[in-house]
ZAROTI-184165 format. One record per atom (N, C-alpha, C): x, y, z. Coordinates in steps of 0.001 Angstrom, whole numbers, plus 524288, in hexadecimal, padded with zeros to 5 digits. Atoms other than C-alpha are relative to their C-alpha. Layout:
N
XYZ
...
//
This chain:
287
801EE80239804E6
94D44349E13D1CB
800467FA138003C
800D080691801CF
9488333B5D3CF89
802707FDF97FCFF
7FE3E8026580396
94F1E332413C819
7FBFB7FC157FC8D
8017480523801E6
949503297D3BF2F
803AB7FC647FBBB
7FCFD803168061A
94F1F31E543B6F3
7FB1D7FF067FD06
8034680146802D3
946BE31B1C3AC46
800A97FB477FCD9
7FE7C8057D801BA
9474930BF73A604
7FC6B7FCB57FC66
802B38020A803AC
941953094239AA5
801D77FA337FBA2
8015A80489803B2
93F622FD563921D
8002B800F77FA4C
800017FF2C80467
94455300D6384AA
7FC917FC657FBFA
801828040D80413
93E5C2F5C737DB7
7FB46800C38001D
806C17FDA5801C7
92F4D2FA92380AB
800F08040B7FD5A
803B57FC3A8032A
928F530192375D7
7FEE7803D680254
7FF6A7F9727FE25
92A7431003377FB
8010E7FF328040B
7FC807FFEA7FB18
932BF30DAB384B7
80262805767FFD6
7FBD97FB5C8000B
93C1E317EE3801A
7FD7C806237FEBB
803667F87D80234
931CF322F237BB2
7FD118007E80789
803C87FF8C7FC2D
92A2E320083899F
804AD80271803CA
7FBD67FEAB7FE0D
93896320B838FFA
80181805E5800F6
7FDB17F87E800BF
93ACC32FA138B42
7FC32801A580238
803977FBCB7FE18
92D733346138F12
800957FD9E806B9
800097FFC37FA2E
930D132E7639E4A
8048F802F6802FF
7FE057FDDA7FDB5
93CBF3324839E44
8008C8070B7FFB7
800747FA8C7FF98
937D03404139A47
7FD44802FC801DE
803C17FE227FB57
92DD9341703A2DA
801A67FFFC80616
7FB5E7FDEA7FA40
9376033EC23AF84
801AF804237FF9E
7FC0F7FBCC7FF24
940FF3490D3ABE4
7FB54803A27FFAB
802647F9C17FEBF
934F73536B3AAA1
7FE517FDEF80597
80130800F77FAEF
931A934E393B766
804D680025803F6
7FC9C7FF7E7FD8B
93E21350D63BD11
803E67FBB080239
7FEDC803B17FEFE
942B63437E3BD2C
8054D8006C7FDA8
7FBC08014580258
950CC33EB03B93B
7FEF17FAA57FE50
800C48057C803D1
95067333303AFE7
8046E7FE917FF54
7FAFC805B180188
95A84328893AE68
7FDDE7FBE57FC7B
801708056F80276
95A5631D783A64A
805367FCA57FD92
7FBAE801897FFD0
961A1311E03A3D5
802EC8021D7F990
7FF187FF9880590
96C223122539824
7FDF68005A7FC1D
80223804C780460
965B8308FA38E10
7FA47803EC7FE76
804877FC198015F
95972312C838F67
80107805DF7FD49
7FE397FBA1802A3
9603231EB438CA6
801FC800397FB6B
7FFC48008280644
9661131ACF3819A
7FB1F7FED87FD26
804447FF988036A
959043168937BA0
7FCBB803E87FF9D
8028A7FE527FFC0
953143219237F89
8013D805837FF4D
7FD917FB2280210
95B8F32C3C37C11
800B78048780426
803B37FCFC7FB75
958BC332D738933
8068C801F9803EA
7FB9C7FCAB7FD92
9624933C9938F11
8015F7FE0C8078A
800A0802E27FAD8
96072334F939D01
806107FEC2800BA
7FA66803027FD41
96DF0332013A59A
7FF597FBE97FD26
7FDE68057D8012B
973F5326FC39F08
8038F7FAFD80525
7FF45802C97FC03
9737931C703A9D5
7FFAA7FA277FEDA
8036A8067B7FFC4
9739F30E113AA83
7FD5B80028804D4
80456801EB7FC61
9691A306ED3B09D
803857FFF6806E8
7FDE5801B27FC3A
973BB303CD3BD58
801638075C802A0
800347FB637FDE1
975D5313603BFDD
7FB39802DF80015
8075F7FE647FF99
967293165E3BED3
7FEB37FEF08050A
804BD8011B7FBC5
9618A30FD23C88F
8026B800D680544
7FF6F7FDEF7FB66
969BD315323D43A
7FE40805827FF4A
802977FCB680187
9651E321823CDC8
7FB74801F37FF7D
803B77FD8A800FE
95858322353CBEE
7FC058002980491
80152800E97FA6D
94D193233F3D5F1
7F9567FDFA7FD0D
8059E802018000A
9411631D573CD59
8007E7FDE57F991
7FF3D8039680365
942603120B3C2DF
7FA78800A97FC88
803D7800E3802A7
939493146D3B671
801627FBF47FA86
7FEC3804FD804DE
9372B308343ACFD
7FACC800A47FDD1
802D2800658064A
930D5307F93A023
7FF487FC997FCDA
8008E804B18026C
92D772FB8839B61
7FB6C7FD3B8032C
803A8804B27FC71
925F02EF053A210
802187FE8D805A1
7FF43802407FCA3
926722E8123AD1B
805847FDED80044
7F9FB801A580147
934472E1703A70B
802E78060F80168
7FC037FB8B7FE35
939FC2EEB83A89C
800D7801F6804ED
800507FC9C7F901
936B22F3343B5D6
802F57FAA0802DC
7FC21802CB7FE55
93B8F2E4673B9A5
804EA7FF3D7FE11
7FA9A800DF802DF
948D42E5293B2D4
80089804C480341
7FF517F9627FBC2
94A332F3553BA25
800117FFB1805F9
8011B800BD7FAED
944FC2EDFF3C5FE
8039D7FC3C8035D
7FAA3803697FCE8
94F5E2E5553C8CE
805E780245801EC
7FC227FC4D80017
959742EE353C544
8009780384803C3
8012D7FD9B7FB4C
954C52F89C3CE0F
7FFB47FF668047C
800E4800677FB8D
950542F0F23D96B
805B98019B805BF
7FC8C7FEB77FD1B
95D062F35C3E0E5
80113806D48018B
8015D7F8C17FF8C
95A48302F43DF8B
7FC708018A80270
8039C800667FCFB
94D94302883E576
7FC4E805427FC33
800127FDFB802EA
94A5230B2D3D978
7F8197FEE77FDAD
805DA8030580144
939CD30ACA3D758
7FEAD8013E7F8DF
7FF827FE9C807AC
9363F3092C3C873
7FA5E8015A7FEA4
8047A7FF1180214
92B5C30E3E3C161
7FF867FE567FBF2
801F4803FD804B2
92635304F23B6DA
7FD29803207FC41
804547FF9280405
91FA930ACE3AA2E
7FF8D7FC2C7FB41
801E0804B9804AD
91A33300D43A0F8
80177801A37FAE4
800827FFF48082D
91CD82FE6C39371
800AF7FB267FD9E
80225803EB7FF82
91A672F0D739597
7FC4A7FC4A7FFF3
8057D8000480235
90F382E7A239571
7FEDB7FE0580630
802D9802F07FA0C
90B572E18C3A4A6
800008054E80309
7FF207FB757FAC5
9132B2ED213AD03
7FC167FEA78050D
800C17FFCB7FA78
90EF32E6653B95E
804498032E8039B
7FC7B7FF4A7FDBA
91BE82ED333BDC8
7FF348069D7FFBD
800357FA8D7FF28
91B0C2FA5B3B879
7FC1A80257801DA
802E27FC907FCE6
914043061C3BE6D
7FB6A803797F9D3
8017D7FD1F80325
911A830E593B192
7FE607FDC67F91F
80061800C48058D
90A3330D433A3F6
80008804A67FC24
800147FA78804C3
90C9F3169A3982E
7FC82802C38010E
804407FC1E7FFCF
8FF3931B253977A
7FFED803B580422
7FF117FD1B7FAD8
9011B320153A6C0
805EA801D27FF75
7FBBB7FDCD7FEAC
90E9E324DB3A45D
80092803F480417
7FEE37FB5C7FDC6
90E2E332B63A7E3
7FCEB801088038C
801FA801157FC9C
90340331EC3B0C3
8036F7FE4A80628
7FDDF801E97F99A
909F8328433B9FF
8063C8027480089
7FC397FBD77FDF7
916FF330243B913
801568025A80351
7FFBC7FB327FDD8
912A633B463BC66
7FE7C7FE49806CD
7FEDD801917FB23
90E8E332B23C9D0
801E27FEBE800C7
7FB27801737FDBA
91A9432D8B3CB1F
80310804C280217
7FF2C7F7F07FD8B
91FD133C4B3CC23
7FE898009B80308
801BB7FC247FAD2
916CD340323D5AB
7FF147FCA78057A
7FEFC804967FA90
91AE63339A3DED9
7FA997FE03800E6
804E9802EF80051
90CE532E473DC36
802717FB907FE3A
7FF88805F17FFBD
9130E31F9B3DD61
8003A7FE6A803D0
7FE818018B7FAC6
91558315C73E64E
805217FB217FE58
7FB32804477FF27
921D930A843E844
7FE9E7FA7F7FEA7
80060806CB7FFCA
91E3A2FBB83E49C
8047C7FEFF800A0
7FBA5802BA80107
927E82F3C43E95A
7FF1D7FA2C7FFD0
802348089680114
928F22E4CC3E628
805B97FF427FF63
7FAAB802E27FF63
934192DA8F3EA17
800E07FEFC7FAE6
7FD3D802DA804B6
93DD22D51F3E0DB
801097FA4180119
7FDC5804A77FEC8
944262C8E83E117
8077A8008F7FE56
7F8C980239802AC
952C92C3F63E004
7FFEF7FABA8001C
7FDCF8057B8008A
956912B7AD3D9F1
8054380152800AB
7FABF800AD8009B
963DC2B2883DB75
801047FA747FC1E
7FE2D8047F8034B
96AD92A86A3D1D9
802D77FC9F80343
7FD90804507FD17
9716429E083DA37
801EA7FBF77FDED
7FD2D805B380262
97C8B293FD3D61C
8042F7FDF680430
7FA29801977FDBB
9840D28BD33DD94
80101803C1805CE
7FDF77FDA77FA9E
980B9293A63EAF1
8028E806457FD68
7FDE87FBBD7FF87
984862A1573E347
7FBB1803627FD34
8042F7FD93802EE
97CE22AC6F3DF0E
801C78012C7FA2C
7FCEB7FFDA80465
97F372ADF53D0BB
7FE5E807187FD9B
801237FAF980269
9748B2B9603CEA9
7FADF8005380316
804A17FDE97FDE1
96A492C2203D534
7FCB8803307FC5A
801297FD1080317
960222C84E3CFD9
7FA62801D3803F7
8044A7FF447FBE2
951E92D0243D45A
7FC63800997FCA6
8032D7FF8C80177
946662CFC23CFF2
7FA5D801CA8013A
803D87FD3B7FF5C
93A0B2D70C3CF9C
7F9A37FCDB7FFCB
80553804978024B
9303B2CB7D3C8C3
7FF247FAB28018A
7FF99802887FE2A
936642C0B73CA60
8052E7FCAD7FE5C
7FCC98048A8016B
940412B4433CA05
7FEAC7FBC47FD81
800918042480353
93F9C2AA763BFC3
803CA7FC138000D
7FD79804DD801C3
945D729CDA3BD96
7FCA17FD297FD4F
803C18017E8036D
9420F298593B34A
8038C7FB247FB49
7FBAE8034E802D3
9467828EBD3A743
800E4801247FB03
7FD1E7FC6580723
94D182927639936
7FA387FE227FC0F
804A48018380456
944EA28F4D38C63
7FE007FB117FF1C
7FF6F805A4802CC
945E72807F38BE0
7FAF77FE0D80495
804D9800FE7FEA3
9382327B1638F99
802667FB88804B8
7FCBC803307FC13
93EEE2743E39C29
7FEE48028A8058D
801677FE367FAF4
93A77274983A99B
804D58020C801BB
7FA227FDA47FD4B
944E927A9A3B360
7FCA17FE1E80691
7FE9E803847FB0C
9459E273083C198
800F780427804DA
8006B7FCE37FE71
944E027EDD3CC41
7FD097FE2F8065B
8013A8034E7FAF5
9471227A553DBC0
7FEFA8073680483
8004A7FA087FBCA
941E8286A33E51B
7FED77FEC48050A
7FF5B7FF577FA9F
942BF289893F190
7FDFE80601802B6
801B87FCF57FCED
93DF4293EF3FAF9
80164800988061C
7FCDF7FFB97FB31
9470F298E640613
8020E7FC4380204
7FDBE805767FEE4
94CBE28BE4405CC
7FB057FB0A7FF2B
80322805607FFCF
940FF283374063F
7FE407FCF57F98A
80062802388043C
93E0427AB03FA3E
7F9C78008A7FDEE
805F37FFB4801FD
930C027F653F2DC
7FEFC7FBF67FB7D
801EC802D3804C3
9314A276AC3E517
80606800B97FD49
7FD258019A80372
93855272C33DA5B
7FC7B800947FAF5
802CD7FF0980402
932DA277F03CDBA
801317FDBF7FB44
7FDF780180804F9
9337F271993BFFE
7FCBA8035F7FD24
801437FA02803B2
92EEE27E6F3B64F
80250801D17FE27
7FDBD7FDA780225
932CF287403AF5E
8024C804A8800E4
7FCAC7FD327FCC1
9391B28F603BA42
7FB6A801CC8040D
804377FDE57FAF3
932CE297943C6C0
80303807327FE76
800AC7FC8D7FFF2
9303F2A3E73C89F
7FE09803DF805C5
8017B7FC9F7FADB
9314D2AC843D527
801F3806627FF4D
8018E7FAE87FF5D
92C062B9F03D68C
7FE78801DA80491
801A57FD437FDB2
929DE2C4603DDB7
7FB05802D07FF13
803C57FD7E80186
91B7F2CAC73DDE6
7FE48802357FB4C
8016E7FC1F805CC
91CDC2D4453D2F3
800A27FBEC7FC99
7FF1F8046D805F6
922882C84C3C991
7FB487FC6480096
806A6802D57FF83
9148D2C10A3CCFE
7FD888005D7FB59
801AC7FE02803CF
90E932C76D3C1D9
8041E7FF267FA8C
7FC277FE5E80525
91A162C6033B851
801A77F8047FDCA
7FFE68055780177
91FD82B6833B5D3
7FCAB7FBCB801EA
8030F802CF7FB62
91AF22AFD13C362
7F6F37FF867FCD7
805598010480079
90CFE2B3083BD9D
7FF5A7FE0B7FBC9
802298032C8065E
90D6F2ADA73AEFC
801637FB14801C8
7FEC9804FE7FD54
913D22A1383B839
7FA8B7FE3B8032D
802B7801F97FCB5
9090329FE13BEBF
80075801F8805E4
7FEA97FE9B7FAE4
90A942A69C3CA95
7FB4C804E68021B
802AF7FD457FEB8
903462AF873D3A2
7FF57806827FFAC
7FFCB7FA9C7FE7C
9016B2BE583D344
800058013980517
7FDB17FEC57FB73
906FD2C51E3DE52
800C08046D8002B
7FEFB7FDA780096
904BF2D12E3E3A3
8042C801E68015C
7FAC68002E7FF64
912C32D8993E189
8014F8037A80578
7FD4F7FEFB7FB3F
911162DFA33EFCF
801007FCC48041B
7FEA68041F7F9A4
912CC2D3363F76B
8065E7FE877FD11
7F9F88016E7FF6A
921832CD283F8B9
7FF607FAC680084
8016F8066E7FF24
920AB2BE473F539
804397FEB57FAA1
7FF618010B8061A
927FD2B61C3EA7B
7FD977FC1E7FED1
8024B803D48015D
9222A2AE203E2A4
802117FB847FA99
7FD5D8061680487
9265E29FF63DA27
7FCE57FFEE7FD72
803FD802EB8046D
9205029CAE3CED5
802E97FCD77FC4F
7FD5C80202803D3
92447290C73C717
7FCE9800217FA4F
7FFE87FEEE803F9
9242F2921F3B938
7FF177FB0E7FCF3
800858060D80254
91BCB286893B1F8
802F87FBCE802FC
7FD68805DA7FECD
9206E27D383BC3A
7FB487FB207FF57
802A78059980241
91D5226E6A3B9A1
800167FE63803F3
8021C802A57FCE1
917A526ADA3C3E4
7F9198031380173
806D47FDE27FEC3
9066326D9C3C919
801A48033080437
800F17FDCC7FCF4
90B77271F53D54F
802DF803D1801F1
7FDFE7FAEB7FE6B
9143527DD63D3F4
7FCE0805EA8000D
802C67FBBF800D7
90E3E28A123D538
803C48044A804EB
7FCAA7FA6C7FDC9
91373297C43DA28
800528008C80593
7FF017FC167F929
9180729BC83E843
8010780400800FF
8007F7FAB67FE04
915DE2A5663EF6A
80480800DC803D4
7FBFC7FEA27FBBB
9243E2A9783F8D9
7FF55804F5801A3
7FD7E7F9537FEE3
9278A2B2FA40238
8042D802137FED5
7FC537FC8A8015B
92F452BE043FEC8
805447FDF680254
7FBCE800F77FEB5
938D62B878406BF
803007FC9E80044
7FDDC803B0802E8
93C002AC0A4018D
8021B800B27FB58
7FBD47FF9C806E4
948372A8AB3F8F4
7FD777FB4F7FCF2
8030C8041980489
9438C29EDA3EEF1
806567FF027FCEE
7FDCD8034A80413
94E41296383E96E
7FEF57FDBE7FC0A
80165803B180520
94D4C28FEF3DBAA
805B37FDC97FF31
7FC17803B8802D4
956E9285813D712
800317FE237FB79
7FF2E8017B805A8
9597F282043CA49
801457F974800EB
7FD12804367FEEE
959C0273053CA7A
8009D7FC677FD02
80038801778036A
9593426F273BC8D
804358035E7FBCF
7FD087FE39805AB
961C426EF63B092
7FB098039F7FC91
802E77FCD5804AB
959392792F3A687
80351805D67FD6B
7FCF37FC5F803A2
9601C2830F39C36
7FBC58040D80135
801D87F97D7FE66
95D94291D839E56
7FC03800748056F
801C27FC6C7FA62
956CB291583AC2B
803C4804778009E
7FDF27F9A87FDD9
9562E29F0D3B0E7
7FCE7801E080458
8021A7FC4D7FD86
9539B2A9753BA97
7FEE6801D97FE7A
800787FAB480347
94D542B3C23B654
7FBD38031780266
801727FBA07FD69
949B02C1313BC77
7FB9B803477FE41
804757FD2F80273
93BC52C7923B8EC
801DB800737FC19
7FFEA802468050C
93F2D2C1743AC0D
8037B803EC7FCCC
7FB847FD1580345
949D62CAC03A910
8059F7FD33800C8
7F93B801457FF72
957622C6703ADED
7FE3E7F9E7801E2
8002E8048B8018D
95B4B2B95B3ADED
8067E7FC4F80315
7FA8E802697FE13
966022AD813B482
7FE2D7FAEA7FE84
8026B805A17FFDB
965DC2A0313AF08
802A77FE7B80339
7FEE5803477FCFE
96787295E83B6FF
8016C7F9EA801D2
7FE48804068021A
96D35289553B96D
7FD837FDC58031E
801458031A7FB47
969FB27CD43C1AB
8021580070803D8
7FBFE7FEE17FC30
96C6427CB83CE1F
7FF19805A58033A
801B97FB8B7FD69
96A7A28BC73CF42
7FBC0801908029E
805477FE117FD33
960D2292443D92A
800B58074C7FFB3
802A07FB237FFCF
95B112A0683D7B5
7FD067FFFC80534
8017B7FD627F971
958CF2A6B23E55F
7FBD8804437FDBF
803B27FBA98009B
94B242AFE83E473
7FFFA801FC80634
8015A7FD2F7FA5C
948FD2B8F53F087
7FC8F804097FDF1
8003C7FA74800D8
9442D2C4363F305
80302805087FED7
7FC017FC5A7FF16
94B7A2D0573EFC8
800508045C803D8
7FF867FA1B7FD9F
950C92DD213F6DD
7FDC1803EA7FDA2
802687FCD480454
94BDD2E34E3ECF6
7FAED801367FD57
804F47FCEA80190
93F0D2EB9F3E823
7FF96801CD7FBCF
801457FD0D80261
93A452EFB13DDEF
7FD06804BE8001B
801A97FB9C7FE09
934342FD8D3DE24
7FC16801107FCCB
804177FEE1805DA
92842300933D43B
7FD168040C801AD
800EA7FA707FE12
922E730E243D405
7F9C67FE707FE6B
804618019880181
914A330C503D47C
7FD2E804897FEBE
802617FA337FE5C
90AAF319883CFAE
7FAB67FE827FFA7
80744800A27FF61
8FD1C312A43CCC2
7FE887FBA38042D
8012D803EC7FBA7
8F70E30DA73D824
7FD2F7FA4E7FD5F
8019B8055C8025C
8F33B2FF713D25D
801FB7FAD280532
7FF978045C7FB8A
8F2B12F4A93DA82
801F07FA9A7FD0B
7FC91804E980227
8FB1D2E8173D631
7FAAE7FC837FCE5
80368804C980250
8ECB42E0393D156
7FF4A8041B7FD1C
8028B7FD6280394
8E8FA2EBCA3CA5C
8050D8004D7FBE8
7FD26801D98043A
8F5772EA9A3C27D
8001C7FC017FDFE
801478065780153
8F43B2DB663C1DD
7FDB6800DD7FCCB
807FF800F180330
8E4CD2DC0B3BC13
80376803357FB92
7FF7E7FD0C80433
8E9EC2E7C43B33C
804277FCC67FCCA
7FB60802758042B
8F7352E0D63ADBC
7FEFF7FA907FC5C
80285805E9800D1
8F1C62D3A03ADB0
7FCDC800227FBF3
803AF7FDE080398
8E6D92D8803A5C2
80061802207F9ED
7FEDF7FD4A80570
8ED552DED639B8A
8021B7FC567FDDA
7FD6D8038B802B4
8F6272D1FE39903
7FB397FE1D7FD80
803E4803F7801F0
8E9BB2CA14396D6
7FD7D801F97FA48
803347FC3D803F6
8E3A82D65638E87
8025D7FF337FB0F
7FD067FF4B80624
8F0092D54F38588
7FFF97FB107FE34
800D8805948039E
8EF502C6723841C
7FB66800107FC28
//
């Protein structure tokens, strides 16, 4: 018998009614369902009472119920499990997830009958750096941010690339991603779309003041130093715009590549532009 965890997004509109009919369509499918705490209690649902940290050596196929924010908040968590997730929307872009309501039971029922296939796409790890020590690691799926607090104030940002000296930015921070995060901050910055099966990272500074910054393209296998080399209140790191380290002068954030994969269960054959044109499309439709 299969495991599944199931990881829903309480705060979407009918989350918790969509929740019962998935997780009651596994168990007639012979599935075992988990879910974390925080879900079971909202959901009243006779499911093992597990936290999120005894789940995921447990289960053998990650389902999330929300947006794109959910599958990356999951996807970080997980990546050390090697755990592949299946995305259903209840969101508004879902470049990330696999599944939309209307296709629920449809694409299910091909997930059941092993009609998918594996996407995998790198992560990243920043590190926090003071004084020569690591303070904090973290991984990311989208991307790495440095960026500057609320106060309309440039922030001073010296980078480097495997040691060599690329620029000195005055903006309102940089931004290095991995492929999949192309589409997500890097592109309202100004940056390039990238498709997410190549292995590259990419910089993008953020409103810098100067004509002649514009985005780079690295290999996967360059570390990318940033230095902090200005006094400014609330500079931060911050992780596909969920988790967060401020930062002082002085400090440098280490980006690499990670050890680490994400796993995404794919069931409609779509080709990465035919999601582009389609997602892209619908933002413009709703403006």
């Amino acid at each position: 018998m299969k495991t599944v965890g199931l990881f829903p997004n309480l705060l979407k509109k009918n989350s918790a009614r969509v929740a019962n009919v998935i997780i009651n369509w596994f168990q007639e499918k012979n599935y075992r369902v988990l879910l974390p705490d925080n879900a079971i209690k909202a959901l009243d649902n006779t499911s093992s009472r597990l936290e999120n940290g005894e789940i995921f050596d447990k289960i053998d196929i990650a389902v999330t119920l929300g947006g794109d924010g959910t599958l990356l908040n999951l996807a970080r968590q997980l990546a050390p499990y090697e755990v592949p997730i299946l995305g259903i929307n209840m969101g508004h872009m879902g470049f990330l997830t696999e599944i939309e309501l209307p296709d629920l039971y449809r694409d299910l029922e091909l997930f059941v009958e092993n009609k998918y296939f594996i996407d995998t796409r790198m992560m990243l790890e920043a590190q926090v750096v003071r004084e020569k020590h690591i303070l904090e690691k973290f991984i990311t799926l989208n991307d790495a941010v440095v960026t500057k607090g609320p106060f309309a104030r440039l922030i001073r940002l010296k980078v480097f690339s495997n040691g060599a000296y690329i620029d000195t930015y005055p903006s309102d921070g940089l931004i290095i991603s991995t492929p999949t995060g192309s589409t997500a901050y890097s592109l309202s910055a100004g940056g390039p779309i990238i498709n997410p099966d190549m292995e590259l990272l990419l910089l993008t500074p953020i409103c810098p003041h100067t004509l002649r910054s514009r985005s780079i393209v690295l290999s996967k296998d360059d570390i990318i130093k940033i230095q902090v080399i200005a006094e400014h209140p609330d500079t931060m790191l911050t992780v596909d715009g969920q988790q967060g380290y401020r930062l002082l002068p002085g400090d440098e954030v280490i980006v690499k590549k990670s050890d680490y994969r994400t796993r995404l269960i794919r069931i409609k054959k779509r080709s990465f532009y035919d999601v582009l044109r389609k997602k892209l499309t619908e933002v413009n439709f709703k403006e």
